[in-house]
Short mmCIF file of the C-alpha atoms (twelve columns), coordinates in Angstrom:
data_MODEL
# 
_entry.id   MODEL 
# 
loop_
_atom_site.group_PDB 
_atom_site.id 
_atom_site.type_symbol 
_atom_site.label_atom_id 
_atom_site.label_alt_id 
_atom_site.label_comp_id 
_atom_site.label_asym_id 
_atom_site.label_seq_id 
_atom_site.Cartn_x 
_atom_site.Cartn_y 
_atom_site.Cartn_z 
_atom_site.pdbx_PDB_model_num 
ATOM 1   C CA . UNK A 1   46.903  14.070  225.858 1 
ATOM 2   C CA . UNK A 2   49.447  11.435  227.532 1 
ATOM 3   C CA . UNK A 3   51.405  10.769  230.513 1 
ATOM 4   C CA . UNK A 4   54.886  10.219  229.294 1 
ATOM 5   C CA . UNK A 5   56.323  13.528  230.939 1 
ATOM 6   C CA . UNK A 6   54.886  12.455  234.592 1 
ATOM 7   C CA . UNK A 7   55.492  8.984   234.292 1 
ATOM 8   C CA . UNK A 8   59.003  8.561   233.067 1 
ATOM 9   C CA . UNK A 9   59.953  10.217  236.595 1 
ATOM 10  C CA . UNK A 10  57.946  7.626   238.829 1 
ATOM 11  C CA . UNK A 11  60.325  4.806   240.690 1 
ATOM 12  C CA . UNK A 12  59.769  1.726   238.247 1 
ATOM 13  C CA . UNK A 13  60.780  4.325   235.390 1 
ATOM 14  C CA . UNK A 14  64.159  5.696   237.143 1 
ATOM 15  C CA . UNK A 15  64.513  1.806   238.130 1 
ATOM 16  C CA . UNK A 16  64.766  0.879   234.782 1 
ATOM 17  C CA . UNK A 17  66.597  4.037   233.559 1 
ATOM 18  C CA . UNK A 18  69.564  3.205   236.468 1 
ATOM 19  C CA . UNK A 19  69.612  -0.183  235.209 1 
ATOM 20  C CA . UNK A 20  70.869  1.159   231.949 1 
ATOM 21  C CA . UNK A 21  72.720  3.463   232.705 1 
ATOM 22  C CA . UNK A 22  74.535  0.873   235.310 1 
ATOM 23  C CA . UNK A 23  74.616  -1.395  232.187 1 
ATOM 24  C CA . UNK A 24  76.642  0.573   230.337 1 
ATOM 25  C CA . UNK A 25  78.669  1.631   233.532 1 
ATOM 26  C CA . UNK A 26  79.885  -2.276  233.269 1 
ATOM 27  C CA . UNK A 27  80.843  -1.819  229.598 1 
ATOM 28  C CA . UNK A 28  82.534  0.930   229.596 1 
ATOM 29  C CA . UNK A 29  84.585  -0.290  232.460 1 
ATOM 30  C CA . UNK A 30  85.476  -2.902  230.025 1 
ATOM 31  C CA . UNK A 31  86.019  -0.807  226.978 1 
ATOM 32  C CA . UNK A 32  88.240  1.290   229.290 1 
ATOM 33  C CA . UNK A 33  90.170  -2.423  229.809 1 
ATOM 34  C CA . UNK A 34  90.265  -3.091  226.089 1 
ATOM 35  C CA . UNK A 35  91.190  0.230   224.694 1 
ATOM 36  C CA . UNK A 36  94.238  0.541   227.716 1 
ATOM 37  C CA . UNK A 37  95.433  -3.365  226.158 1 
ATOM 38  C CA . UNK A 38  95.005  -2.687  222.928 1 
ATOM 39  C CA . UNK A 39  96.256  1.132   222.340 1 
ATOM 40  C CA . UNK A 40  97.616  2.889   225.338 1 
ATOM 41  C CA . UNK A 41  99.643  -0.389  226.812 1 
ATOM 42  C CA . UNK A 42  101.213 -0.491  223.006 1 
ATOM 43  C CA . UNK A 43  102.133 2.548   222.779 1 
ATOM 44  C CA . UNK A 44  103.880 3.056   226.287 1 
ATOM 45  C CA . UNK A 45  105.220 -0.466  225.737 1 
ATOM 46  C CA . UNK A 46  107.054 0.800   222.014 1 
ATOM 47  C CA . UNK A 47  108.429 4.158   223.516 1 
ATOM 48  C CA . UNK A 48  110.433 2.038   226.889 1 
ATOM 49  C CA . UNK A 49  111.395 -0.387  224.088 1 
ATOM 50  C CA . UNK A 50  113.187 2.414   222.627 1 
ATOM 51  C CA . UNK A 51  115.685 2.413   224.689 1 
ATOM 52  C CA . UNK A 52  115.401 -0.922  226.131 1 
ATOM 53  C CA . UNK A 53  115.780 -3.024  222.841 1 
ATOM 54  C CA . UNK A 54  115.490 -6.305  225.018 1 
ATOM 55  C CA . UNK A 55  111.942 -5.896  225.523 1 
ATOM 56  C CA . UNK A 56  111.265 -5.412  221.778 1 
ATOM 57  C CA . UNK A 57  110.628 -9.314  220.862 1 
ATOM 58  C CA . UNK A 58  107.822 -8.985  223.635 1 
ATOM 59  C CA . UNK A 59  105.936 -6.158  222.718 1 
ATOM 60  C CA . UNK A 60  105.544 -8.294  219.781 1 
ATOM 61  C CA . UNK A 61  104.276 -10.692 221.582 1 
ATOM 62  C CA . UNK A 62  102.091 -8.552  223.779 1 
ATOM 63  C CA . UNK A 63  101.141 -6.991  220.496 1 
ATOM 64  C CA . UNK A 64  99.756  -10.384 219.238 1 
ATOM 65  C CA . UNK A 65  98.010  -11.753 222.721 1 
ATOM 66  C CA . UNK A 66  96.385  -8.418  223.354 1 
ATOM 67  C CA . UNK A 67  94.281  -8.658  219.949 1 
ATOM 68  C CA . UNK A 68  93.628  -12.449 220.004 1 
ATOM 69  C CA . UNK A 69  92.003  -11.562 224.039 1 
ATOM 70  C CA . UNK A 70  89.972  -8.363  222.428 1 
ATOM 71  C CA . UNK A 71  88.539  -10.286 219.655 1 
ATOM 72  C CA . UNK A 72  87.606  -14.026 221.671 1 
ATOM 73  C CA . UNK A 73  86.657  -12.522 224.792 1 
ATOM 74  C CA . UNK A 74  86.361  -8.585  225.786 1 
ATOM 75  C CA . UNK A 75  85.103  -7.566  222.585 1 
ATOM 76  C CA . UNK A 76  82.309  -10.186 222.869 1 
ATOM 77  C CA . UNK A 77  81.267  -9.351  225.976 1 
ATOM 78  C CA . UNK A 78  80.785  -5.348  225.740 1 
ATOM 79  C CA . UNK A 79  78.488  -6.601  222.801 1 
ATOM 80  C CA . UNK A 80  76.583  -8.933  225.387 1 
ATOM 81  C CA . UNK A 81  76.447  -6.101  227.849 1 
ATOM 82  C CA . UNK A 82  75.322  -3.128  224.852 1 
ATOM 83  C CA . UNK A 83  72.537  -5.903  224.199 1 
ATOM 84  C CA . UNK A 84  71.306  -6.204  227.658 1 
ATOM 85  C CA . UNK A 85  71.178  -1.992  228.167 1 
ATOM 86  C CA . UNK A 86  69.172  -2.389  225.164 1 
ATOM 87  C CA . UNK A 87  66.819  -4.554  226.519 1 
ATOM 88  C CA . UNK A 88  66.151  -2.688  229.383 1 
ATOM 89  C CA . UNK A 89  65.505  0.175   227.153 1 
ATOM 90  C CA . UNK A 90  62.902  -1.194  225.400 1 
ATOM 91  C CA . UNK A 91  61.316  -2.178  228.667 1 
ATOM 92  C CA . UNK A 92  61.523  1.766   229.165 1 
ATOM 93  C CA . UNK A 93  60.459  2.801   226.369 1 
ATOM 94  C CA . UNK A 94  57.155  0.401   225.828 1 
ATOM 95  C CA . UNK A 95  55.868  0.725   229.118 1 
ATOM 96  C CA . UNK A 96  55.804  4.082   228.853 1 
ATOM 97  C CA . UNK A 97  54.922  4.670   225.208 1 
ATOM 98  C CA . UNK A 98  52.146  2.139   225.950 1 
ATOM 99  C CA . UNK A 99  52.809  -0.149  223.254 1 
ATOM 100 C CA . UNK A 100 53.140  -3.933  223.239 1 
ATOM 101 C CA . UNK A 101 55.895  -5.974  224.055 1 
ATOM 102 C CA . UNK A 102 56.922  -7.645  220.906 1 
ATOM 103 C CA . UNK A 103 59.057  -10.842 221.940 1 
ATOM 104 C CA . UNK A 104 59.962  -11.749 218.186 1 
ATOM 105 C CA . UNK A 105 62.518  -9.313  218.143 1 
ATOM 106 C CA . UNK A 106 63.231  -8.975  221.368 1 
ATOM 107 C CA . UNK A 107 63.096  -12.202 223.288 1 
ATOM 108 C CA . UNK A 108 62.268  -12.416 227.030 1 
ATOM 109 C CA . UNK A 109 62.252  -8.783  229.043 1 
ATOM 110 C CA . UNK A 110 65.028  -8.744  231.472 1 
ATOM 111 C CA . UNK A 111 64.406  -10.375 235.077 1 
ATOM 112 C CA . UNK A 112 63.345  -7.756  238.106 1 
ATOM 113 C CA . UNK A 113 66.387  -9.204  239.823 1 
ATOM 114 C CA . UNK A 114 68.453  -8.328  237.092 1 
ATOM 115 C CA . UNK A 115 67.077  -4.963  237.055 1 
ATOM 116 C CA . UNK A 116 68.194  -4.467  240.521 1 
ATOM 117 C CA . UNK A 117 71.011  -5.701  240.446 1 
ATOM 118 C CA . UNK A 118 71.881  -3.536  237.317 1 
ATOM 119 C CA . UNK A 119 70.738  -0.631  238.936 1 
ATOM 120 C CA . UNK A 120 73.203  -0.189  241.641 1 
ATOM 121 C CA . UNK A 121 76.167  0.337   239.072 1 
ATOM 122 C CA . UNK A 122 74.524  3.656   238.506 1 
ATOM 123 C CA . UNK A 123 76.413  6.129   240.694 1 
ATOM 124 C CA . UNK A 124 74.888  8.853   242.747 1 
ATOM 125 C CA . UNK A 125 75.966  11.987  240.419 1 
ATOM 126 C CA . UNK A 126 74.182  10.506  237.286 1 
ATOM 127 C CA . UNK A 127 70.802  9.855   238.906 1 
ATOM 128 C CA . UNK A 128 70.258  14.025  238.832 1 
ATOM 129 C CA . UNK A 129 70.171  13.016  234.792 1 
ATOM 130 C CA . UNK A 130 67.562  10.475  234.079 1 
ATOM 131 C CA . UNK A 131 64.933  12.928  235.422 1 
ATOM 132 C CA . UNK A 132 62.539  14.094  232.775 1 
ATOM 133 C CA . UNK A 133 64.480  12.058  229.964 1 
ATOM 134 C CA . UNK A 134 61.901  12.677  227.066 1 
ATOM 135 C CA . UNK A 135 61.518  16.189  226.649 1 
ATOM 136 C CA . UNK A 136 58.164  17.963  228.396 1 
ATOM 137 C CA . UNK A 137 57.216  19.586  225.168 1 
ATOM 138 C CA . UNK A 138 55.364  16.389  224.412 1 
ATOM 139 C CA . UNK A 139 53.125  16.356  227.310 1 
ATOM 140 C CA . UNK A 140 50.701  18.062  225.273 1 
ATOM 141 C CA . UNK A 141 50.380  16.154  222.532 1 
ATOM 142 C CA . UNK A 142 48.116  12.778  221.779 1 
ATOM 143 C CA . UNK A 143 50.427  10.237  222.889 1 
ATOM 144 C CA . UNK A 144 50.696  8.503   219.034 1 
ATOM 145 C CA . UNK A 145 52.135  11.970  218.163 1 
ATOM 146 C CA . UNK A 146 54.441  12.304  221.824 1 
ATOM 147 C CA . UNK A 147 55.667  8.813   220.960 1 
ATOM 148 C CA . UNK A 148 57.166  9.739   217.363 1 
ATOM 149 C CA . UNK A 149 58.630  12.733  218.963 1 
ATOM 150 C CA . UNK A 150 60.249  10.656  221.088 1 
ATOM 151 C CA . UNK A 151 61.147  7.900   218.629 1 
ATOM 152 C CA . UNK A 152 62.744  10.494  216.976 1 
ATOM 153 C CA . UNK A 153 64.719  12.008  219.395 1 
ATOM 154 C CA . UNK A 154 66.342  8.739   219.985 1 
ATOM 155 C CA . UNK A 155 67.472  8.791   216.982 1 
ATOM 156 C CA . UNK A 156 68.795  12.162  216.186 1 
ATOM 157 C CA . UNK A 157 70.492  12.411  219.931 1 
ATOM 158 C CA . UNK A 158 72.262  9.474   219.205 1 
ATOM 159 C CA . UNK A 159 73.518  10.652  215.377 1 
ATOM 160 C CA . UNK A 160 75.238  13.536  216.517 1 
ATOM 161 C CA . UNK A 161 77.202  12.433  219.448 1 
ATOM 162 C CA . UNK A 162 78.465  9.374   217.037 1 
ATOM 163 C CA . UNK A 163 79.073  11.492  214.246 1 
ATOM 164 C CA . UNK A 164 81.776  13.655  216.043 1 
ATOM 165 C CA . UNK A 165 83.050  10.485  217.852 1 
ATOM 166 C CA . UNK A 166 83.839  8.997   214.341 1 
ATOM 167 C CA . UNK A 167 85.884  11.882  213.321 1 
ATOM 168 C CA . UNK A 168 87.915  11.903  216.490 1 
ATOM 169 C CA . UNK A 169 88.548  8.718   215.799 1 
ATOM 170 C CA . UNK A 170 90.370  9.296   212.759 1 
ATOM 171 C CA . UNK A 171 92.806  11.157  214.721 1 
ATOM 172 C CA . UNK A 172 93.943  8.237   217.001 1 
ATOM 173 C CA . UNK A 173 96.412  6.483   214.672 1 
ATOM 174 C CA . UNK A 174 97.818  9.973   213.114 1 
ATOM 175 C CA . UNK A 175 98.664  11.136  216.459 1 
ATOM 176 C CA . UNK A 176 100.975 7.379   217.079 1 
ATOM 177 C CA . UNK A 177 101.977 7.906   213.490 1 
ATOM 178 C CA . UNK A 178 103.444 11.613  214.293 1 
ATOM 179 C CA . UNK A 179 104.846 10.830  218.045 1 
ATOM 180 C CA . UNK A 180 106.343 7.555   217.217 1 
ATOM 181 C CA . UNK A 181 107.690 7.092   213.349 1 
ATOM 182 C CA . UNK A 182 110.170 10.005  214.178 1 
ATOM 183 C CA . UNK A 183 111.542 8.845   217.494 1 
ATOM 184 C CA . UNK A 184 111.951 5.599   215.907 1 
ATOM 185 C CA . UNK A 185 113.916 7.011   212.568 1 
ATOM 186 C CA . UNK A 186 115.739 9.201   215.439 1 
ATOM 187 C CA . UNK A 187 116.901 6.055   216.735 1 
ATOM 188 C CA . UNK A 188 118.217 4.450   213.347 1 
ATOM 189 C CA . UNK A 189 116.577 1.499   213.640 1 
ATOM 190 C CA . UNK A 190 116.653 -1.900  211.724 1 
ATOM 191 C CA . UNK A 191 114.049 -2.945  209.718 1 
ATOM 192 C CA . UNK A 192 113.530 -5.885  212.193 1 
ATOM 193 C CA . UNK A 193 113.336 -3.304  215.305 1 
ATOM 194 C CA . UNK A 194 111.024 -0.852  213.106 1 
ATOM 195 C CA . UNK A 195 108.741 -3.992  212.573 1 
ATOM 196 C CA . UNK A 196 108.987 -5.131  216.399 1 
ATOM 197 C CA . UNK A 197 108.904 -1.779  217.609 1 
ATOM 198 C CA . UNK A 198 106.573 0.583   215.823 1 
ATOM 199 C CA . UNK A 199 104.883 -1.244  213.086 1 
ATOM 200 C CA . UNK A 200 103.361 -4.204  214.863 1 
ATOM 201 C CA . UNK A 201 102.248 -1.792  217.795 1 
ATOM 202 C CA . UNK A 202 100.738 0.112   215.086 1 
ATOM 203 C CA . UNK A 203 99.410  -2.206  213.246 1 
ATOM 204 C CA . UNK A 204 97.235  -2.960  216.713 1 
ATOM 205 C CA . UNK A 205 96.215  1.211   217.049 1 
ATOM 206 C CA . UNK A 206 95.281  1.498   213.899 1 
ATOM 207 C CA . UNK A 207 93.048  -1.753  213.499 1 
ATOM 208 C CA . UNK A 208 91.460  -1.102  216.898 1 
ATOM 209 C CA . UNK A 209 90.443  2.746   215.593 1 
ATOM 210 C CA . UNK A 210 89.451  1.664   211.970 1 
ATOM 211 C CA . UNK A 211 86.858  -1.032  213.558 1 
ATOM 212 C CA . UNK A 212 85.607  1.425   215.997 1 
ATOM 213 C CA . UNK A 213 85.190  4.194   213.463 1 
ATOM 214 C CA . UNK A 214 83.175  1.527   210.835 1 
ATOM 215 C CA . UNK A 215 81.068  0.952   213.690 1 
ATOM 216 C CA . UNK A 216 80.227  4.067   214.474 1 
ATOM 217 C CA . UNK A 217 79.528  5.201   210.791 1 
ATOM 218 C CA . UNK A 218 77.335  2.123   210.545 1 
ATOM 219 C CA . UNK A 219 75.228  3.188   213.263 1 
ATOM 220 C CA . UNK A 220 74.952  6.671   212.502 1 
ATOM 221 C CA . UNK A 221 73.503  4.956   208.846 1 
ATOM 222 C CA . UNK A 222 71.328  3.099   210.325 1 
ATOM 223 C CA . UNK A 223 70.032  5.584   212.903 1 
ATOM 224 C CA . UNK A 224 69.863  8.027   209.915 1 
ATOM 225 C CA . UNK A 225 67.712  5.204   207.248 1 
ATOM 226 C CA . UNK A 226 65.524  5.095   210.781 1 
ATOM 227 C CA . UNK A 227 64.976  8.036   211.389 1 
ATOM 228 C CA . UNK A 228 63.961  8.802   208.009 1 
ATOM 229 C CA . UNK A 229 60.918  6.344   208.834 1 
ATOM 230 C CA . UNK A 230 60.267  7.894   211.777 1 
ATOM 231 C CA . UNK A 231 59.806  10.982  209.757 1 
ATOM 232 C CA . UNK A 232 57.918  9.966   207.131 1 
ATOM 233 C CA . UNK A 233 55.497  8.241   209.307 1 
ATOM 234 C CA . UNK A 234 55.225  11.986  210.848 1 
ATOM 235 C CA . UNK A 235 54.494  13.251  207.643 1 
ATOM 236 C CA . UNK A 236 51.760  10.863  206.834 1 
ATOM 237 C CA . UNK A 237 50.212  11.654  210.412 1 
ATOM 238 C CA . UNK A 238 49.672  14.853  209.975 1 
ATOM 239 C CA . UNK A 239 48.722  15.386  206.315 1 
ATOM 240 C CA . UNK A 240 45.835  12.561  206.619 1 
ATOM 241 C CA . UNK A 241 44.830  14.300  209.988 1 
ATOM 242 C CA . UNK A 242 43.914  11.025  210.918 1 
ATOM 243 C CA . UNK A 243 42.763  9.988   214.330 1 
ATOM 244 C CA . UNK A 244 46.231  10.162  216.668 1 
ATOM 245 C CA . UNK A 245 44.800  6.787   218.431 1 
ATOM 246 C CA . UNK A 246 44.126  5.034   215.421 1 
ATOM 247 C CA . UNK A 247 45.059  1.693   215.476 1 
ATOM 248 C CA . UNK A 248 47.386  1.910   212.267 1 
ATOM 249 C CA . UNK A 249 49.570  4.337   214.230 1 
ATOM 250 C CA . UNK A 250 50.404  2.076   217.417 1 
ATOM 251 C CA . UNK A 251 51.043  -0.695  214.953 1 
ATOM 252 C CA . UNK A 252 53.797  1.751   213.067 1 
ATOM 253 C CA . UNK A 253 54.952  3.149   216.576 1 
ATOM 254 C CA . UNK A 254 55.370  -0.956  217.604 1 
ATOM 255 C CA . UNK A 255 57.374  -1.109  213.866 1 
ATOM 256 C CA . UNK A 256 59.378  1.683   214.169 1 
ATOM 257 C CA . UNK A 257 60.245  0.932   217.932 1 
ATOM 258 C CA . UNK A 258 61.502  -2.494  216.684 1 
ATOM 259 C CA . UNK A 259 64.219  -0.569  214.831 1 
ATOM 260 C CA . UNK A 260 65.229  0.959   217.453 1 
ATOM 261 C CA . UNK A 261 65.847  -1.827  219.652 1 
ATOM 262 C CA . UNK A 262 67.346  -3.435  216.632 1 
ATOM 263 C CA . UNK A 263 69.808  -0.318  216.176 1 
ATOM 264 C CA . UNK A 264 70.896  -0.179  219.741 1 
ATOM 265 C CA . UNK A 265 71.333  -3.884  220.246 1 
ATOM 266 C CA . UNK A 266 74.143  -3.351  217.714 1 
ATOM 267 C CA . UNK A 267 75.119  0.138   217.796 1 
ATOM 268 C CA . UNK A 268 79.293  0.352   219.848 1 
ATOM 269 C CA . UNK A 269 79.677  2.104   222.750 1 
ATOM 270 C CA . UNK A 270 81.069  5.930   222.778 1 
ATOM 271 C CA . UNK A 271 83.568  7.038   225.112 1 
ATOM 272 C CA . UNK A 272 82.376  8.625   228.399 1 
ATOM 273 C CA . UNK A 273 84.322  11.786  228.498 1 
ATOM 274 C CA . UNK A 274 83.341  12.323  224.514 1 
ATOM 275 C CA . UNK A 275 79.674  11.483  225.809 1 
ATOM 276 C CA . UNK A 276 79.786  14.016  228.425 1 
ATOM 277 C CA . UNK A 277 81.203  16.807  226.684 1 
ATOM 278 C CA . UNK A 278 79.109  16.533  223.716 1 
ATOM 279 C CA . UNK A 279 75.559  15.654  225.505 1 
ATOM 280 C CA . UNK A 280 74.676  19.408  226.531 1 
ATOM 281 C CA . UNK A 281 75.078  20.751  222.788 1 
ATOM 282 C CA . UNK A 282 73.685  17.705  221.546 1 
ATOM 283 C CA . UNK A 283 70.201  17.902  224.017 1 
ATOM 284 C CA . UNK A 284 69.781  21.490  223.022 1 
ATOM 285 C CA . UNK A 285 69.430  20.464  219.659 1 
ATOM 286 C CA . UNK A 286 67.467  17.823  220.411 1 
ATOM 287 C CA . UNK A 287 64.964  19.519  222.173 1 
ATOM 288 C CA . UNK A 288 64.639  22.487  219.153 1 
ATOM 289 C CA . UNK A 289 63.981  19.766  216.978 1 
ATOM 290 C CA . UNK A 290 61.181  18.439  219.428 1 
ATOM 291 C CA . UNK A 291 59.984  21.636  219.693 1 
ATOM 292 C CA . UNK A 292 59.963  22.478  215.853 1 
ATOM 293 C CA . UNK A 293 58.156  19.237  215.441 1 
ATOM 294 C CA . UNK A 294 55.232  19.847  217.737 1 
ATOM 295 C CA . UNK A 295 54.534  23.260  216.388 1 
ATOM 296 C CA . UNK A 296 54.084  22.366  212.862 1 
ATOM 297 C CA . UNK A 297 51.487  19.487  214.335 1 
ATOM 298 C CA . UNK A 298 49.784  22.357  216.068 1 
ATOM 299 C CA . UNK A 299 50.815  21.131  219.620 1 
ATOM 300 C CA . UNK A 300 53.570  23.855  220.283 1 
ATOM 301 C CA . UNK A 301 54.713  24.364  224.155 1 
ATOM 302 C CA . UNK A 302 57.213  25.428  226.175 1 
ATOM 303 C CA . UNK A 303 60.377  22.572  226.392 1 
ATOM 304 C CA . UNK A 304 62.464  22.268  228.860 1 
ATOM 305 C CA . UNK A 305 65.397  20.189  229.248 1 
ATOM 306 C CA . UNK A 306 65.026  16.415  228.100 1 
ATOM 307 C CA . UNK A 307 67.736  13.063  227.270 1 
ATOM 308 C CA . UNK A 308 67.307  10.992  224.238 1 
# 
């Protein structure tokens, strides 16, 4: 059988699992900074300048400088830091899937320093969670079968908590379009003010959510056109009824786990709060579809709870 169940809760595992999780700790405190300059600073900023019309030519201004610093600078670096949680989970995941490290794609593991560093931006409360991250069901299995479980699970844990992120998105510049076009027509202003006032703030909101939701559609399709692989690969495993530790299927494990890394390198963040209120639904499903998986390869077993 195979060792992923035991091993992904021994200390170098959880090491590498707080790293990334503290990893994306540092982004989001940074996509908390962008979103608060580039939609919620806006918006407070247009309703004051309702009333106090001399600030109007600044939130223009503001407007402008707020985008120009998300685009050059903040925006860059949550994509450096989304990277860097990536590599770290591809140091997880081929250590313990036991397949090589493939450098091509990749580049250079990150440093143990690093990792330690990284690690201590994982608070307390979300340590309790990176226990027993794949789900146990696989524990029975030959590990070329556990590890396209798990391949998959990555992939359809990560779909669905995107896919309802996307449509909430949608909702972001409706809601500034409902609350602030009236007030504004309330206040009978001139088509200069409207332009200062509303529109340009707006024009921010609504740019911000329309990049955010094209990035999280493009993820989900390319999570999706993976995952696909991942189950077709499945397919072919069990109707030759070849050999789990062939050869042939570490090599397509190795190919398939470069997509991964791939997809996460460039997949956006998700908001915490949606994160946390969608993960419990979203591992139940997850581990059904684990469990559905394993029984029609003849390996079925109990499952309790896992992450993707």
């Amino acid at each position: 059988m195979n060792d992923i169940v035991e091993e992904q809760d021994n200390a170098e595992f959880q090491l590498l699992l707080q790293a990334r999780t503290g990893t994306y700790n540092l982004a989001t405190s940074w996509q908390i900074v962008q979103v608060t300059m580039t939609v919620f600073v806006p918006v407070i900023f247009s309703l004051v300048a309702l009333h106090w019309t001399w600030l109007r030519p600044y939130l223009a201004c503001y407007t402008l400088a707020a985008s120009s610093l998300d685009v050059t600078i903040i925006d860059r670096l949550l994509r450096s830091l989304v990277k860097r949680a990536a590599l770290i989970s591809e140091m997880f995941d081929t250590k313990l899937f036991q397949i090589s490290w493939n450098a091509f794609v990749a580049g250079k593991p990150v440093p143990p320093e690093d990792i330690l560093s990284a690690s201590k931006y994982c608070r307390g409360s979300q340590m309790d969670n990176l226990k027993g991250w794949y789900p146990a069901a696989v524990k029975h299995a030959p590990l070329s079968v556990a590890r396209l479980v798990c391949q998959r699970t990555n992939l359809s844990y990560d779909s669905r908590i995107r896919s309802r992120f996307s449509f909430l998105l949608m909702g972001v510049p409706i809601v500034y379009v409902v609350v602030m076009f009236p007030l504004a027509l309330a206040q009978d202003l001139s088509f200069q003010d409207m332009v200062l006032n509303v529109v340009s703030p707006f024009a921010a909101v609504l740019l911000w959510s329309i990049r955010e939701r094209y990035r999280q559609v493009d993820s989900i399709a390319a999570n999706d056109a993976l995952r696909g692989d991942v189950e077709s690969a499945w397919l072919q495993l069990i109707a030759s009824g070849s050999d789990p530790v062939a050869p042939d299927n570490e090599a397509r494990s190795r190919q398939l786990q470069d997509g991964i890394f791939a997809r996460r390198s460039q997949s956006p963040l998700t908001f915490p709060l949606v994160y946390r209120f969608m993960r419990s639904s979203s591992e139940t499903a997850m581990n059904f579809g684990a469990e559905s998986l394993l029984k029609q390869a003849g390996y079925g077993t109990p499952a309790p709870a896992g992450h993707g």
